[in-house]
C-alpha positions as CSV (number, residue, x, y, z in Angstrom):
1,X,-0.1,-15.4,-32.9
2,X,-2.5,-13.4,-30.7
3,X,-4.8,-15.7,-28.4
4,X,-8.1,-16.1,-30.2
5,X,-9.4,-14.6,-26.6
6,X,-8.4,-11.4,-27.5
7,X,-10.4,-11.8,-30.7
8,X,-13.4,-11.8,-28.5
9,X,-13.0,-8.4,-27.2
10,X,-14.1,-5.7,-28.6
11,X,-12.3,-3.1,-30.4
12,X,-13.3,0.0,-28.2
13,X,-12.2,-2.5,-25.3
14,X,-8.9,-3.7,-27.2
15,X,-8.1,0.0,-27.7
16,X,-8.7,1.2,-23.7
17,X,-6.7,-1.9,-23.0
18,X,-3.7,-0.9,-24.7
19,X,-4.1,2.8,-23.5
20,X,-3.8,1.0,-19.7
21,X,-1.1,-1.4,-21.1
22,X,0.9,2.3,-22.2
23,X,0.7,3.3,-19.2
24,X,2.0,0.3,-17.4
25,X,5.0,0.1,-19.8
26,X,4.0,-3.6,-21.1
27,X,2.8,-4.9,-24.2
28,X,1.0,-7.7,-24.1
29,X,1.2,-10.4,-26.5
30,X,-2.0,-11.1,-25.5
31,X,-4.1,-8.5,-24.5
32,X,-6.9,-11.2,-22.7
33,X,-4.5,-11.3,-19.8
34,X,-4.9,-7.9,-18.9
35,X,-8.5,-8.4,-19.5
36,X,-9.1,-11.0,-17.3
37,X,-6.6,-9.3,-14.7
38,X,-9.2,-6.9,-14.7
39,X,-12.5,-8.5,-14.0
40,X,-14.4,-9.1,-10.9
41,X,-15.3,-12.1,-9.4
42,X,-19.3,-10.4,-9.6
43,X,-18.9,-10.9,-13.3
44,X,-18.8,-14.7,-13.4
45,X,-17.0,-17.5,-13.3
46,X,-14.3,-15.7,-15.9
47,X,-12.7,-13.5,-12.7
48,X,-9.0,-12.6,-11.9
49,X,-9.4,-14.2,-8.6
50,X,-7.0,-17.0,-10.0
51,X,-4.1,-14.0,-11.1
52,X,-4.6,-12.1,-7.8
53,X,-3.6,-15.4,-5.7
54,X,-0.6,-15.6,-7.9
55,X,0.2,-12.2,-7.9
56,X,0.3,-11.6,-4.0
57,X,3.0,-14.6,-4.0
58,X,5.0,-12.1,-7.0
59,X,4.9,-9.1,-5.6
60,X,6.1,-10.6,-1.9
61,X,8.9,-12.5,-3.8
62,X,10.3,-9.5,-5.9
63,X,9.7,-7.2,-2.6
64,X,11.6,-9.5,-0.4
65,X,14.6,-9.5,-3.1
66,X,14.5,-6.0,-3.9
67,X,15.2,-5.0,0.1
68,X,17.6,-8.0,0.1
69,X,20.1,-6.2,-1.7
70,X,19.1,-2.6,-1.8
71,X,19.3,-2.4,2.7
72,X,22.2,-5.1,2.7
73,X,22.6,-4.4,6.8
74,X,18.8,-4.8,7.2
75,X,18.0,-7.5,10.0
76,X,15.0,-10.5,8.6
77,X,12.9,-8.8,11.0
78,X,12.9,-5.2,9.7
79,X,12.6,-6.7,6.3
80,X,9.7,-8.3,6.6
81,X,8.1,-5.7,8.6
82,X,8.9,-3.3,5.3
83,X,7.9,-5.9,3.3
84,X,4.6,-6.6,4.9
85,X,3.5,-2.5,4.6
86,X,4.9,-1.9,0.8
87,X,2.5,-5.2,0.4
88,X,-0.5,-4.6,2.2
89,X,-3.9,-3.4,0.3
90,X,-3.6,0.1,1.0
91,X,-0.2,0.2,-0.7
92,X,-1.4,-1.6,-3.6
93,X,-4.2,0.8,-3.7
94,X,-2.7,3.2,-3.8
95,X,-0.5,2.0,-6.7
96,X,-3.6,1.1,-8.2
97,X,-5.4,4.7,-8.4
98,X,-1.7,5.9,-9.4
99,X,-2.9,4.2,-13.0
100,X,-6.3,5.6,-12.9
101,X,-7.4,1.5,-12.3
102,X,-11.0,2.1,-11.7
103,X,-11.4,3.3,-15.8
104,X,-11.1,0.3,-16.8
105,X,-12.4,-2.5,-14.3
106,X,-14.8,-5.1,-15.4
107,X,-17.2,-5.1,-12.9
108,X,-20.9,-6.6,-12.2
109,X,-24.5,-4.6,-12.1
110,X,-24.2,-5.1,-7.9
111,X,-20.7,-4.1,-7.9
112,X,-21.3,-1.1,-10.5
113,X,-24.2,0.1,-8.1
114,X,-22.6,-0.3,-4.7
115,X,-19.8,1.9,-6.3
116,X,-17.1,-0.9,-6.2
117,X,-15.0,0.9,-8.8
118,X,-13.5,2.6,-5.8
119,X,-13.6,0.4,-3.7
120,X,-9.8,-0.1,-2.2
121,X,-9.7,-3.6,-2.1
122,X,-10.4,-4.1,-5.4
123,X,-8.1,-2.0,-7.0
124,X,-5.7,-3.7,-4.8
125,X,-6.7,-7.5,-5.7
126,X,-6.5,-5.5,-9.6
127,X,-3.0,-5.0,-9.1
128,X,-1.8,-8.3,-7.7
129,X,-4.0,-9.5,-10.5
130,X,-1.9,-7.4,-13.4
131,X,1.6,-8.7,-11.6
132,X,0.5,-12.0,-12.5
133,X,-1.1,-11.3,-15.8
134,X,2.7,-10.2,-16.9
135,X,4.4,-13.2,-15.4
136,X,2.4,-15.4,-17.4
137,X,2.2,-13.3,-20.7
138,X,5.8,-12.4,-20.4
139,X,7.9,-14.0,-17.8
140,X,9.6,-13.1,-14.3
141,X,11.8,-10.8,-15.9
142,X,8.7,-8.5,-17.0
143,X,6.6,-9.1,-14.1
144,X,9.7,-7.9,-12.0
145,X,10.0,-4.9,-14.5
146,X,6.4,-4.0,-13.7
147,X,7.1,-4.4,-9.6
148,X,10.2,-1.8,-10.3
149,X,7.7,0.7,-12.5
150,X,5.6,0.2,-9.7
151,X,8.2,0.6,-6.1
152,X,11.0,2.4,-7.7
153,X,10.3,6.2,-6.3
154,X,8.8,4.5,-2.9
155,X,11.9,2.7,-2.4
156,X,13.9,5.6,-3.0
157,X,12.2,7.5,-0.2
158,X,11.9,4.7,2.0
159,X,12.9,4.9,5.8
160,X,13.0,1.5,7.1
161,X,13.5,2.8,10.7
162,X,10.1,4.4,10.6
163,X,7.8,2.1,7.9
164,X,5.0,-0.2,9.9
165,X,5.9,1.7,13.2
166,X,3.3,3.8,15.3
167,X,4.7,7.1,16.1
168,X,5.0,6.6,19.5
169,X,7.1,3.3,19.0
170,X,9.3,5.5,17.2
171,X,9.7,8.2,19.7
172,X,10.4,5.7,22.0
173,X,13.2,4.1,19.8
174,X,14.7,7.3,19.5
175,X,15.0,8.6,23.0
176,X,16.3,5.0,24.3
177,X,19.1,5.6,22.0
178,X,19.9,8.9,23.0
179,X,19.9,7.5,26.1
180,X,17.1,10.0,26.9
181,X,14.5,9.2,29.7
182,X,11.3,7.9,27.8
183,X,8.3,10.3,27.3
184,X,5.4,10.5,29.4
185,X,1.6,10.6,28.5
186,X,-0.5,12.1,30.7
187,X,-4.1,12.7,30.2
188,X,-5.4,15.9,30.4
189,X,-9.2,15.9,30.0
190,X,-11.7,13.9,28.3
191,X,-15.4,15.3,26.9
192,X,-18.2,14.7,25.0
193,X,-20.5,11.6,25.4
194,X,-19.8,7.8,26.2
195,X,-20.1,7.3,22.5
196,X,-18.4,10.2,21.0
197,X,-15.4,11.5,23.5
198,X,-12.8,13.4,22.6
199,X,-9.3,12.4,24.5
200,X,-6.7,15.5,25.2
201,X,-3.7,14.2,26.2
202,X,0.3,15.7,26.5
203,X,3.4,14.1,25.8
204,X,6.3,15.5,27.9
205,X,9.8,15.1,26.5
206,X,12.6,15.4,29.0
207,X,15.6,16.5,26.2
208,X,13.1,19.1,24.9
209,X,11.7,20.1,28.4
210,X,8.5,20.0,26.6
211,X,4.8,19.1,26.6
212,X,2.9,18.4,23.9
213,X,-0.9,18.3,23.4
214,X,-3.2,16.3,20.8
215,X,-6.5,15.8,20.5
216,X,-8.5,12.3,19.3
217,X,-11.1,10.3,19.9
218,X,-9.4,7.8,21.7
219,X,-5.9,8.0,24.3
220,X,-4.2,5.8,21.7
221,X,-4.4,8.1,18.7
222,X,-4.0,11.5,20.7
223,X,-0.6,9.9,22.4
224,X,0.2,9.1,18.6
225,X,-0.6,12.2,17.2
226,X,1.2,13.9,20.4
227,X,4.0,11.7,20.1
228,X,4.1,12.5,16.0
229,X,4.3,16.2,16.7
230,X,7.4,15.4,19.6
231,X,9.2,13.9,16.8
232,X,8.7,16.3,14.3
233,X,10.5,18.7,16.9
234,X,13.2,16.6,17.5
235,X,13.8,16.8,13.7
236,X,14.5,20.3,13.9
237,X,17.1,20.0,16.3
């Protein structure tokens, strides 16, 4: 028998509920779970803020055991440093706007005005929220049905030697074991004002005999984006 919850929804809300539920590949057995999955905290006391905690603890869990046997060579640390990216908000966001979240979000008149439909972290907490909703409407089986739906292509195409790492960590990585001298960054000029500089730097890569140049507002992102570039050259070879 169907929650009396559900009873309380309307049936223009039941309907876009089940179009989302479609989508995810689920059916509820009762629909309120998805509802409440779905609301912010700005609407009340009834909030998924209860689901979301028990969704972040999901999603780690069936993470950690889907890289536990899918990369069976993969050392704790490299797993968690996987896990900790296909986890984080901007992930989950992502995920989130995959499914067209912000349609149906149940939001308050301050978080409607601000424009918090697209805001990224909740469509994040949405997700983490919807894990849980399926765990407790149908079981770890489900939930961990959802996580697949959700991490099958991105697992797929995952490189763990390259996931959470800064480009020029991984340039680094690569040329040590080629047992190629390490690149070096050099600053070539900086402009603009105090507030608002611009840093040029190059990146010179002994096996390539080459520089390369990026631009960025700070030396950190130009040596990544110079180092990203170096990289992409060494692909090629």
């Amino acid at each position: 028998m169907k929650n009396n919850r559900s009873a309380l929804l309307s049936t223009e809300r039941q309907a876009k509920l089940q179009q989302l539920s479609k989508k995810l590949g689920y059916e509820f057995n009762d629909i309120s779970y998805l509802q409440r999955a779905l609301t912010h905290r700005s609407m009340g006391a009834t909030n998924n803020e209860r689901l979301e905690f028990l969704g972040d603890s999901l999603v780690n869990f069936i993470i950690a055991d889907m890289l536990f046997h899918q990369f069976t060579k993969l050392p704790e640390g490299d797993m968690s440093r996987v896990r900790a990216h296909l986890v984080k908000g901007d992930t989950l966001a992502v995920i989130g706007k995959e499914y067209n979240l912000s349609d149906y979000l149940v939001l308050g008149p301050g978080e409607l005005k601000s424009g918090g439909f697209r805001r990224n972290s909740i469509i994040a907490d949405s997700v983490e929220a919807i894990i849980a909703a399926v765990y407790e409407d149908g079981g770890l089986e489900a939930c961990r049905d959802l996580v697949n739906r959700f991490y099958e292509k991105r697992l797929q195409e995952l490189d763990p030697k390259k996931i959470g790492k800064d480009p020029k960590t991984r340039l680094q990585e690569y040329l040590q074991s080629q047992q190629q001298p390490l690149p070096e960054y050099s600053i070539i000029s900086v402009n603009g004002a105090a507030h608002a500089q611009e840093f040029t730097v190059s990146c010179y890569v002994e096996k390539l005999n080459t520089k390369f140049e990026a631009t960025a507002s700070s030396r950190r992102k130009a040596e990544q984006k110079a180092a990203e570039t170096a990289l992409e050259a060494l692909d090629q070879l």
